[in-house]
C-alpha positions in Angstrom: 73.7 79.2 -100.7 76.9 78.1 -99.7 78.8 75.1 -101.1 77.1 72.1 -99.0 73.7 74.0 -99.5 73.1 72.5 -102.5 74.5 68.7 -101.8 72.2 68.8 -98.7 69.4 70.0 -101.2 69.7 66.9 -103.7 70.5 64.3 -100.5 66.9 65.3 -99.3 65.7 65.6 -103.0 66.9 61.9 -103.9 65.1 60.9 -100.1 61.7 62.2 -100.8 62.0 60.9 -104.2 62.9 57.3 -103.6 60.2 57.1 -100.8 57.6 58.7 -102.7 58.5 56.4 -105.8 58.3 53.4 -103.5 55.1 54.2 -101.7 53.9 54.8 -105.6 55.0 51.3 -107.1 53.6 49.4 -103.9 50.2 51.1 -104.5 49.8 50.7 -107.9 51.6 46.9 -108.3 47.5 45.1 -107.9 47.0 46.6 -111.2 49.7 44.3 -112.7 49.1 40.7 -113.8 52.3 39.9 -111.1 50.4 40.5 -108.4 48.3 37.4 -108.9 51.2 35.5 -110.7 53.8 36.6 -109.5 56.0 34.6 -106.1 56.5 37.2 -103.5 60.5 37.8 -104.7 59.3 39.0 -108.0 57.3 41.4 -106.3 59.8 42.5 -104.1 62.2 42.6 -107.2 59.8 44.5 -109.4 59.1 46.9 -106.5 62.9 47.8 -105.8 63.8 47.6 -109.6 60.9 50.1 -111.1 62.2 52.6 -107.7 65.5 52.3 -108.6 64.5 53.1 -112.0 61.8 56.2 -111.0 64.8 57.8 -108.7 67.6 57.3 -111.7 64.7 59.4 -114.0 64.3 61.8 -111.3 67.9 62.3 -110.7 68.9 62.8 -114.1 65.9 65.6 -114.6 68.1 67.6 -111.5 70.4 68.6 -114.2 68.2 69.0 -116.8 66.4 71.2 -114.8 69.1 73.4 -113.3 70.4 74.1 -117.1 67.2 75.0 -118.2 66.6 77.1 -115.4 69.9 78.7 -114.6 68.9 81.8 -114.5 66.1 81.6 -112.2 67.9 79.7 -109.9 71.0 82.7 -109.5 68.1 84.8 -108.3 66.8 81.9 -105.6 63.9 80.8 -107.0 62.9 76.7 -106.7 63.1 74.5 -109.2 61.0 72.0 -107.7 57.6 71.8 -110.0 60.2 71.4 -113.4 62.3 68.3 -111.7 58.7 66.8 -111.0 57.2 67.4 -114.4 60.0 65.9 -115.9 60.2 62.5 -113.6 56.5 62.5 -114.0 56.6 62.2 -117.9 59.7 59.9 -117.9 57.9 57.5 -115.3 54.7 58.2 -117.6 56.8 56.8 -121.0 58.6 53.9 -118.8 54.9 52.4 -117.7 53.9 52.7 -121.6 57.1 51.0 -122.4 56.7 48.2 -119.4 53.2 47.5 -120.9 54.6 47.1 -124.5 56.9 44.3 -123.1 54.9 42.1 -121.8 54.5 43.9 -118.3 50.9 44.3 -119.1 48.4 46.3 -116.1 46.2 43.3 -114.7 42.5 43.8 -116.5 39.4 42.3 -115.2 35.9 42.1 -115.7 34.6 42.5 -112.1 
């Protein structure tokens, strides 16, 4: 891999990411009480904001990932499933910690 090889590797990385993690947070923001509360700005704000958060987790598993895996990576190997394991159970704790706050999934009885 030559020396832009791996910059054009995390720009597409960080891409997928963010438009996976949006498509995510617009499909799941019903299940919050915001959606019937909320003014359309706080939706768009809680949309961006919780993306901007999921793509910070998922960029600082990169590293995470590349140390644990150093070795693997020398002989070519892709790093991919450990970078997504890792965002997944950050994003995972950040929900629990959203709900704990106040930020509570919208329950109903119909």
């Amino acid at each position: 891999m030559n020396d832009t090889g791996w910059l054009q590797g995390l720009r597409r990385y960080i891409a997928v990411t963010a438009i996976a993690d949006l498509i995510w947070e617009v499909a799941h923001l019903p299940l919050y009480t915001i959606w019937n509360e909320g003014e359309p700005r706080e939706k768009l704000f809680a949309v961006l904001h919780c993306t901007a958060g999921d793509v910070l987790i998922a960029l600082c598993a990169c590293p995470v990932a590349i140390l644990v895996l150093r070795d693997i990576l020398i002989q070519r190997f892709v790093a991919r499933t450990p970078w997504q394991c890792w965002g997944i159970g950050e994003a995972t704790d950040q929900e629990l910690i959203d709900q704990e706050h106040g930020l509570r999934p919208l329950v109903t009885d119909g």
